[in-house]
N, C-alpha and C positions, 0 to 999 in steps of 0.2 A: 767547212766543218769547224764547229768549237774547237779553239784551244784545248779546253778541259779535254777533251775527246782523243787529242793527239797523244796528251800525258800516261804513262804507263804507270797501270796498277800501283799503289805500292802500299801495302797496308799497314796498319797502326798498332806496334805492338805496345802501346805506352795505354790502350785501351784497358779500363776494368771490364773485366771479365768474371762470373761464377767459376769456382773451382769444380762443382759438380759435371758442368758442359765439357768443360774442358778435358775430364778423365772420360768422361760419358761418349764423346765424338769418336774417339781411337774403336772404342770395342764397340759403337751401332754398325761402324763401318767395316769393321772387322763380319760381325756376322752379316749384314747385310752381304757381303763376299761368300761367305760361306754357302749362304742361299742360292747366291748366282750359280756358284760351282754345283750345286748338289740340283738343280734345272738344268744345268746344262749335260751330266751323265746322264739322267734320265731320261731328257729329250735325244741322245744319241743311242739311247740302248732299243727307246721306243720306234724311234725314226730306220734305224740302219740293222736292226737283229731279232725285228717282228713286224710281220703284216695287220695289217686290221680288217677282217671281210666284215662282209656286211655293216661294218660302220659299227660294229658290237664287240664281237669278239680279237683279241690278239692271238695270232699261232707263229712260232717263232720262224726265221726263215731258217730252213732245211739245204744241206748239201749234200751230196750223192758223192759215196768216198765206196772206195775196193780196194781190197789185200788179198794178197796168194799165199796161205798156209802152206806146209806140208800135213798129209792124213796119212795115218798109219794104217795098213790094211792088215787086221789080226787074222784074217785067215789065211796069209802068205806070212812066212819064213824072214828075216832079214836080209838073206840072201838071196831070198827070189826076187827077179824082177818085178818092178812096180808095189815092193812092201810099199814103199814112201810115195803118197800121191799127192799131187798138187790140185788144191781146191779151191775154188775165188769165194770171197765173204764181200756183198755185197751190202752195204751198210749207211742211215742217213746219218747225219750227225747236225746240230743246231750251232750255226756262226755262232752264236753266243758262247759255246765252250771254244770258241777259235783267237777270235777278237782279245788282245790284251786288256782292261779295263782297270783305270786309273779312277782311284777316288781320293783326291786328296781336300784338304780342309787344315784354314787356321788353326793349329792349339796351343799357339801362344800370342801372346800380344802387352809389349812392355808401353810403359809412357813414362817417360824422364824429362823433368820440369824445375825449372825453381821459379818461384811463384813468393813475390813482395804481399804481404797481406794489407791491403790498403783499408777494407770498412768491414764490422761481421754486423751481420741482421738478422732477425730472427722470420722463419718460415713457420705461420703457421697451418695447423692440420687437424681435420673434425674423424675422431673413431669413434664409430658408434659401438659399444662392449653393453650387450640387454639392450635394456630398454631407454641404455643412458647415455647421452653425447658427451664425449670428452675431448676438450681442445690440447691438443698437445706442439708444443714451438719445440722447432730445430734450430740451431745456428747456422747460417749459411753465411760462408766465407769469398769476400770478395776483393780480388787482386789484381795485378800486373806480371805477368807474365816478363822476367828479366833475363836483359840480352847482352850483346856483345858487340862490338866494334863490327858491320857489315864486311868490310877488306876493302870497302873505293874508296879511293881517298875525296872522289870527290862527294861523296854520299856519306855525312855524317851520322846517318841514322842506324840506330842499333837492328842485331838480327833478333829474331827467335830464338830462346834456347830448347825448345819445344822439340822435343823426340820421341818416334814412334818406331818400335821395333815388332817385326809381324814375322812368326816364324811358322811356314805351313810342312805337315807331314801325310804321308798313305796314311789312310784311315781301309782297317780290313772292310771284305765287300759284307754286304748287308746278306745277313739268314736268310734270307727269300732267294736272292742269287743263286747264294753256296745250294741250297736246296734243287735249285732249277736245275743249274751243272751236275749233281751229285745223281740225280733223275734220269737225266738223257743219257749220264756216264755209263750207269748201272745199262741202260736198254739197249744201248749199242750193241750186245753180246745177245743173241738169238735163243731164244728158249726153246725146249722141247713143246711138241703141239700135246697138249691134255688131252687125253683118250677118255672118251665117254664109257662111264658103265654102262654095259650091257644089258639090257632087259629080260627078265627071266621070265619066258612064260609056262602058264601054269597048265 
């Protein structure tokens, strides 16, 4: 095996560098995270709190729950036996009102830097406004990223002062959810059966 191959990493922070990369890398990777996270609830709500028949439709998965009220029977007395009856309510309800569900997501993200500005150059850029091209140059600023004493003594090379602060919170669940739960909440409770009008004949 090469030498070189045995040597471990060590990178160069004395390298110039764009200052735009450098603020630009924190937050692609920041949302690129956010993306993974908001795939991966999705894929667990799809996978583990709905079937898919026929390869078409989603129907959420169903659990089979019962309770034993007490019924009041109005045509006995409070006193008489069996005013107060016991009656089973036999009831589905969707794991999805069951399952706690975590949605959290980056909403902050700092970057702390001191940066030597070593060369600026200018960028340029074609907007087209009508029917007319207009070049317009930015300044882009190009430096060194400045460090500090590594701590080995035997390694004189400076660190990174390069810091990234990434702070994630709950994010509330999306309107479609709250709608889905708020649906199956409402239905749990049994309705009276609708009596057809009667037909009058003549």
């Amino acid at each position: 095996m090469p030498e070189s191959q045995n040597q471990s990493f060590k990178p160069s922070f004395g390298k110039e560098l764009n200052i735009e990369s450098i603020i630009s890398a924190p937050l692609v990777a920041a949302s690129k995270a956010n993306v993974m996270m908001v795939t991966g609830q999705t894929r667990f709500l799809l996978e583990y709190c709905f079937t898919k028949e026929d390869g078409k439709t989603y129907e959420p998965v169903m659990i089979e729950m019962s309770m034993v009220r007490g019924v009041i029977d109005d045509s006995k007395k409070p006193t008489d036996p069996g005013y107060i009856q016991k009656a089973q309510l036999t009831f589905n309800i969707p794991l999805l009102c069951l399952v706690p569900l975590n949605s959290l997501a980056i909403d902050k993200v700092t970057v702390d830097f001191d940066m030597e500005i070593t060369s600026v150059t200018s960028k340029e850029s074609t907007k087209k406004v009508g029917e007319n091209n207009i070049m317009d140059k930015k300044a882009q600023l190009n430096g060194k990223i400045s460090g500090g004493p590594s701590g080995d003594k035997n390694n004189t090379q400076s660190t990174s002062k390069l810091k990234v602060g990434i702070n994630a919170g709950p994010l509330p669940l999306p309107v479609g959810v709250l709608a889905i739960l708020d649906l199956y909440t409402k239905n749990i409770q049994p309705l009276p059966e609708e009596k057809k009008p009667e037909s009058i004949e003549e």
